[in-house]
C-alpha positions in Angstrom: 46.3 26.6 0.5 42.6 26.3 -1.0 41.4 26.4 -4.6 39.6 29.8 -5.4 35.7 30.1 -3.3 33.4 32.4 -1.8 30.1 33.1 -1.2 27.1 33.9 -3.5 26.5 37.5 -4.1 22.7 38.7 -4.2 21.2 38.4 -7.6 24.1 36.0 -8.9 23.9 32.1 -10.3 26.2 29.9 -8.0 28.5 29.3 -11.3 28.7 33.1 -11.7 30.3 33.5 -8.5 32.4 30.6 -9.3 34.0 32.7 -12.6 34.0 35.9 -10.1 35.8 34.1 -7.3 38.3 32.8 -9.6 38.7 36.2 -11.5 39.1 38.2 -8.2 41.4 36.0 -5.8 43.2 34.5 -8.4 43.2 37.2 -11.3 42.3 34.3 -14.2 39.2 35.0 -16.5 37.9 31.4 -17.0 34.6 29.4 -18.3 32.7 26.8 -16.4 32.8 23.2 -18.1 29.6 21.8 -18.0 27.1 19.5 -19.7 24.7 20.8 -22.3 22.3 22.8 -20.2 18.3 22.2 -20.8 16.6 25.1 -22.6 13.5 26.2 -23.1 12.3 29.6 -23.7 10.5 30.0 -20.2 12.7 28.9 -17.9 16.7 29.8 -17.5 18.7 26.9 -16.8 21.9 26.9 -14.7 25.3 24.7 -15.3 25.5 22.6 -12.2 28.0 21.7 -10.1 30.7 19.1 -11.1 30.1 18.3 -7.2 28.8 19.3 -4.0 30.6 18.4 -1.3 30.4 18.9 2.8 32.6 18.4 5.3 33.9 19.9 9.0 36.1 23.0 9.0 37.0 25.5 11.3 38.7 29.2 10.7 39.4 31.8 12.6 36.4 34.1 11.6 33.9 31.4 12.2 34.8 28.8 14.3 34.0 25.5 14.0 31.1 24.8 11.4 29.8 22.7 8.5 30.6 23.7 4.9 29.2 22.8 1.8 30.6 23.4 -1.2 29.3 23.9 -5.2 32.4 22.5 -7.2 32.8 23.5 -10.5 35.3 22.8 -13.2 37.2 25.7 -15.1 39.0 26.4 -18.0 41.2 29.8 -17.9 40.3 31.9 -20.6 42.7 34.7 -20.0 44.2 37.0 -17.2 47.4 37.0 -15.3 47.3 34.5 -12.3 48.2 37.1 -9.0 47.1 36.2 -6.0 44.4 38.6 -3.5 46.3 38.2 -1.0 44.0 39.0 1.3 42.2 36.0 0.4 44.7 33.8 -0.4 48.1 32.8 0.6 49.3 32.1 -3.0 47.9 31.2 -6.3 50.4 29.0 -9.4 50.2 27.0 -11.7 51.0 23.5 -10.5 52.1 20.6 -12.6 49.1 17.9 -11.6 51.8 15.5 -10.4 53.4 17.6 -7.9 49.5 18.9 -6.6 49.9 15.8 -3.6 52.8 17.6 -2.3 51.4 20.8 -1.6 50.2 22.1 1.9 46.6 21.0 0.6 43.9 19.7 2.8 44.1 15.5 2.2 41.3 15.1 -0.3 42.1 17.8 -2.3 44.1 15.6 -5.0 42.1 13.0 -5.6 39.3 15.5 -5.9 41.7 17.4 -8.7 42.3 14.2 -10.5 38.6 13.2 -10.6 37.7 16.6 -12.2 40.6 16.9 -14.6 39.9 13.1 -15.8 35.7 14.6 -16.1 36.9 17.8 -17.7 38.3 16.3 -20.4 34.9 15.5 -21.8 33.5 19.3 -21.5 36.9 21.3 -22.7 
C-alpha cells in the first residue's frame, strides 16, 4: 500500500499531476498546501514540493531502479474516496495513529507525521 503518485503528463506542473493523481487513483478532489508562491507578472511560479525524496525500489514493470519522488501535502476538497483499482490495492481513511500498522513501506509514517505536523501551518 502506497499513497497516491504517478508520472508527469506533457504540458503539466509537477503539483498538477499531484491533484490529478490523487483525483484519479483515489477519487478525492484536493488542493496542494504550500507556502506563498513568488509572483511577478512575467514569470509563473510553481508550489514546490513539501519534499523530494529518492530511494531503491523494484516492481514488476520495471525492475530494479532508482526513484525520486516530488512530495506534496494535500488537503481533500471533495469527492468520494474509491480506489482505481488498477492502480492501487485500496484507498481509506486512516486514523494517524493506526498509519504504523499498515502494510506500508518503513518510512512511510514518520514521513506522514512530518507533513501532517508541516501542514498544519498551510491549511
Amino acid at each position: 500500500m502506497a499513497p497516491p503518485g504517478g508520472h508527469v503528463d506533457p504540458n503539466e506542473a509537477p503539483a498538477e499531476a499531484a491533484v490529478r493523481e490523487v483525483a484519479e487513483e483515489a477519487g478525492i478532489h484536493a488542493r496542494v498546501l504550500h507556502p506563498p508562491l513568488f509572483t511577478h507578472p512575467a514569470v509563473t511560479s510553481h508550489p514546490t514540493p513539501w519534499a523530494i525524496i529518492e530511494m531503491d525500489v523494484e516492481d514488476r514493470r520495471h525492475g530494479p531502479h532508482r526513484h525520486i519522488d516530488l512530495v506534496y501535502v494535500c488537503r481533500a476538497t471533495g469527492g468520494q474516496l474509491t480506489a482505481q483499482l488498477a492502480e492501487v490495492g485500496d484507498a481509506r481513511w486512516v486514523a494517524l495513529g493506526d498509519v504504523a500498522a499498515l502494510p506500508i513501506p518503513g518510512e512511510l509514517p514518520e514521513l506522514i507525521d512530518a507533513a501532517l505536523r508541516w501542514a498544519k501551518e498551510y491549511a
